[in-house]
C-alpha positions in Angstrom: 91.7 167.0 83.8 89.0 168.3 86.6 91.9 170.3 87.6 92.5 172.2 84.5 88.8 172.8 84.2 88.6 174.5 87.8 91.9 176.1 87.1 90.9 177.8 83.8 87.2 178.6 85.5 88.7 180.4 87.9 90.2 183.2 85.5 87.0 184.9 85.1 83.8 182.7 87.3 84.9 181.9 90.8 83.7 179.3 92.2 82.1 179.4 95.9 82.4 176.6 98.1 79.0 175.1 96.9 79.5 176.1 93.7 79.0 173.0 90.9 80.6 172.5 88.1 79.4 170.9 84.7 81.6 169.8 82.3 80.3 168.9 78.7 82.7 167.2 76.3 82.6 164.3 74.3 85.1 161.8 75.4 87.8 159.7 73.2 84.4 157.3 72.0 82.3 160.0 71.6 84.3 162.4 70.1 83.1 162.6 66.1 83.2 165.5 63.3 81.1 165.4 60.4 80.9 167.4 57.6 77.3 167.7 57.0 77.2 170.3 54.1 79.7 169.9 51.1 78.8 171.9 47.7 79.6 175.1 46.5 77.2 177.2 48.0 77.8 176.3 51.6 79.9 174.3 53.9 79.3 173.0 57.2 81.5 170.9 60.0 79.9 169.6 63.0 80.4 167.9 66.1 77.4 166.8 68.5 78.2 167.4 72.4 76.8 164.7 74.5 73.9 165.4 76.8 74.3 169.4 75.8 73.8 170.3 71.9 76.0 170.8 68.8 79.0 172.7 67.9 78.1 174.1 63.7 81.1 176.3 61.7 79.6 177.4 58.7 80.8 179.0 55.6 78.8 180.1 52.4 79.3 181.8 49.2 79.9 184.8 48.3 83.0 187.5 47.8 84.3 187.1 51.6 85.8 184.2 53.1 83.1 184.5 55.8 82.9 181.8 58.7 80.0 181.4 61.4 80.3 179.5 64.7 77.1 178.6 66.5 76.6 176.6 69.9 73.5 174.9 69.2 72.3 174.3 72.3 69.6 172.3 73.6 68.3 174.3 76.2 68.9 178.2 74.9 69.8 180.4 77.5 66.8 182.6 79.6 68.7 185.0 80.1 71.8 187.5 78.6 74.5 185.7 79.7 78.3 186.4 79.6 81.0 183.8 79.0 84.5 183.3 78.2 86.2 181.1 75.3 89.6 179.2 76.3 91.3 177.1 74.3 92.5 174.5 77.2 94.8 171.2 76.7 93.3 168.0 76.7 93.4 165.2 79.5 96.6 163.7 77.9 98.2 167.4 77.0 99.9 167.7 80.9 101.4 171.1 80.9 100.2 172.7 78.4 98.9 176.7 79.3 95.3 177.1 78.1 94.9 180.4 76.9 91.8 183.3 76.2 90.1 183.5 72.7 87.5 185.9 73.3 84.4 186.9 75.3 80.9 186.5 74.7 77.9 187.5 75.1 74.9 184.7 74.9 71.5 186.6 74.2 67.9 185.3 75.6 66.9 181.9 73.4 69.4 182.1 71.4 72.2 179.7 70.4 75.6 181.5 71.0 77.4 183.1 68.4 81.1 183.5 67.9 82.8 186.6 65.5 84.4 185.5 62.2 88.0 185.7 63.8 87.2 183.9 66.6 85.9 181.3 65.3 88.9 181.0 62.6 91.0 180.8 66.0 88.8 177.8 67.3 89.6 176.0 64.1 93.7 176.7 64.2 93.2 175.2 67.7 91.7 171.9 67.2 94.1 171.6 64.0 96.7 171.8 66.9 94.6 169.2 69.1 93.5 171.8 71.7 90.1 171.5 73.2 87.8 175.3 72.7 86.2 175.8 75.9 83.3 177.4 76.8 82.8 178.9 79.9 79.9 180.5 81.8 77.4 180.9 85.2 74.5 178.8 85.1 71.5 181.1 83.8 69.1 178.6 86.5 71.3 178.7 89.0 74.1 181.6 88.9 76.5 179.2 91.8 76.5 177.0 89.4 79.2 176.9 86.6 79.1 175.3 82.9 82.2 174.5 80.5 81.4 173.1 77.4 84.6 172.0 75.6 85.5 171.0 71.5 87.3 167.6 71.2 89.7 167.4 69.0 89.6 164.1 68.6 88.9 163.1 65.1 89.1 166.8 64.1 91.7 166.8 61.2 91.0 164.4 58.4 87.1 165.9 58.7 89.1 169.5 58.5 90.6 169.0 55.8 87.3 167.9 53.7 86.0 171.3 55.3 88.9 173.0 53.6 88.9 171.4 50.4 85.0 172.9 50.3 85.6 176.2 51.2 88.1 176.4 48.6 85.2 175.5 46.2 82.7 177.6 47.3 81.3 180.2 44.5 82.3 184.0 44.5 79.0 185.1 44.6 76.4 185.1 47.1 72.5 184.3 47.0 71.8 188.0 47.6 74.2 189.2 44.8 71.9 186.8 42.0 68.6 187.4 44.4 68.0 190.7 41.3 69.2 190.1 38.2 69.1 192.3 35.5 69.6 191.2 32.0 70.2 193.6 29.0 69.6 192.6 25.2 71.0 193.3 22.2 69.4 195.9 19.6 65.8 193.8 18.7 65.2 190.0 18.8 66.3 188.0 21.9 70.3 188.2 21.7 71.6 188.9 25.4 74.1 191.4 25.3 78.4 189.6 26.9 77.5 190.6 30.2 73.7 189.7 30.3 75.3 186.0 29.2 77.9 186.1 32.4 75.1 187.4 34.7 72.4 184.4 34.1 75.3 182.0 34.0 76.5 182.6 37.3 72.2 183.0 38.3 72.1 179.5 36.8 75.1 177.9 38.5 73.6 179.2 42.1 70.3 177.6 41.1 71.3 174.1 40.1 73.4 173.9 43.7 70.4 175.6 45.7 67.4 173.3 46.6 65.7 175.5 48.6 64.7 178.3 46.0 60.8 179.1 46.7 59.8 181.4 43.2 61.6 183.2 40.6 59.6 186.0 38.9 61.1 187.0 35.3 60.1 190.0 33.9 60.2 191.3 30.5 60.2 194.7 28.6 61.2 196.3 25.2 62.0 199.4 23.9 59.5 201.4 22.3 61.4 201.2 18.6 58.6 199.2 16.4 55.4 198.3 16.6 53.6 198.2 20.3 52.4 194.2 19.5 55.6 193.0 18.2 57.0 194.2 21.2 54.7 192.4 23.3 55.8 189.2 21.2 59.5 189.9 22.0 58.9 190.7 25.6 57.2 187.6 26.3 59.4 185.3 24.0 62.7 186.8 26.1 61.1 185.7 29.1 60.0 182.5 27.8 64.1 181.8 26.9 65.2 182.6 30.6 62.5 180.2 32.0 64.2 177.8 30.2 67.8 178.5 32.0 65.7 178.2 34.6 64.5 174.7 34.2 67.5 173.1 33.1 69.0 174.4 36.1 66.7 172.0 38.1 63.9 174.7 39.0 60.0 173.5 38.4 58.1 175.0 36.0 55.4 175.7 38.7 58.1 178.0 40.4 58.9 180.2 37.7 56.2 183.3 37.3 56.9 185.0 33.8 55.6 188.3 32.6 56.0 190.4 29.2 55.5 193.4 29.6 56.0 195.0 26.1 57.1 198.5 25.7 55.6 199.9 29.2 57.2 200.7 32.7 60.7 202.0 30.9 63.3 203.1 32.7 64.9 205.3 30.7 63.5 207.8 27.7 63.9 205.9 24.3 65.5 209.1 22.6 69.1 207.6 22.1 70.8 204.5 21.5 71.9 204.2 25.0 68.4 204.8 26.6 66.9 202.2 24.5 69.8 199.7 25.3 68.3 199.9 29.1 64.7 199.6 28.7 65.7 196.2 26.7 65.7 194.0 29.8 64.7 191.3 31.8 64.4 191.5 35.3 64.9 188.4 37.4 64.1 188.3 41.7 64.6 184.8 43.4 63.1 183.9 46.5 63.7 181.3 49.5 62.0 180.7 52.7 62.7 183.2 55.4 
């Protein structure tokens, strides 16, 4: 195994003759994947490296099948480090070639990062029982050389949950609900077909999202009838989205609502069509930075 290790090192940190090497890997006991985040808004697989930190894939919602890799590390780098990703056989793999995924760069206290490919190729690996290898110089000591290695032991019945969530996660994102803006039908409260689609799918996100901070509804008219009915209307359409809100799971004491009546337009009320858009609601989510 130590073998493998040097020989793989060697293709890109050569070792001196009082060079050290440290190996972190978690060994057939050890070796455990969990998948810690399982709804539709985000999944995450994970697998905890003895002595050295975590290895996270994450996925989340939205239109692009998007996946993040992150070494969580317990010690983050001091410095801007460089280091190569193998994907090398395990001890009881004899004869098998390792082979190059990518290099990386790890920036100052920072966890390292791997591009979306890449880390779709780490993935296909372990599925095939390789172990992904990290390789890089010590940023204390630059003789010294680290390689922090992915078991795949354990790997594919925990993979397979993982792919059973990213199949389910929504086709929208956080950031595409994050504004809202609903349009009503001529007078009264009556969202127009698409207004109904939009705070569906804003209601969806919400009731799978725990960590929304405030939603701020705001509501205005046209200026067609009589200023204080308006006002009335305004106030009454925001009143009926709060309440998408709430039975989406959202606190009243979250939710900030405002009618505005017939001011701040957006368009002239001269036609049909201008009137249609200043008969909105405008809805912005926050979470915690």
């Amino acid at each position: 195994m130590w073998l493998r290790v040097l020989l793989a090192l060697t293709l890109f940190l050569p070792l001196t003759g009082s060079a050290e090497l440290r190996h972190y890997v978690a060994s057939l006991d050890q070796s455990e994947w969990k998948l810690s985040g399982n709804t539709p808004i985000m999944c995450r697989l994970e697998h905890d490296i003895p002595a050295y930190g975590k290895a996270v894939f994450t996925s989340t919602a939205g239109k692009d099948h998007n996946l993040n890799f992150s070494l969580d590390m317990w010690v983050k780098p001091d410095q801007v480090t460089q280091a190569k990703l193998m994907s090398l056989a395990p001890a009881w793999r004899p004869g098998v070639i390792s082979k190059e995924i990518t290099e990386l760069t790890y920036q100052k206290y920072f966890s390292g990062e791997v591009p979306r490919n890449a880390a779709w190729s780490m993935l296909s690996e372990l599925e095939q029982g390789m172990q992904p290898t990290f390789y890089y110089a010590d940023w204390y000591n630059q003789s010294n050389k680290v390689a922090v290695g992915l078991s795949a032991v354990n790997f594919n019945r925990k993979y397979s949950e993982f792919k059973s969530c990213l199949a389910s996660l929504l086709p929208y994102s956080f950031d595409d609900i994050a504004f809202t803006v609903l349009t009503y039908e001529f007078g009264g409260k009556e969202l127009t077909r698409y207004a109904k689609a939009q705070i569906a799918k804003v209601q969806e996100y919400l009731s799978y999202d725990p960590e929304v901070e405030l939603v701020l509804i705001d509501a205005y008219t046209d200026s067609y009838g009589g200023r204080s009915i308006n006002q009335k209307i305004s106030e009454e359409r925001a009143d009926s989205v709060k309440e998408f809100f709430i039975s989406a799971g959202i606190t009243q004491e979250r939710i900030h609502t405002v009618g505005h009546g017939e001011r701040h337009h957006v368009a002239s009320n001269a036609t049909i069509d201008e009137r249609a858009r200043n008969r909105r609601v405008v809805i912005r989510i926050t979470k915690p930075m």
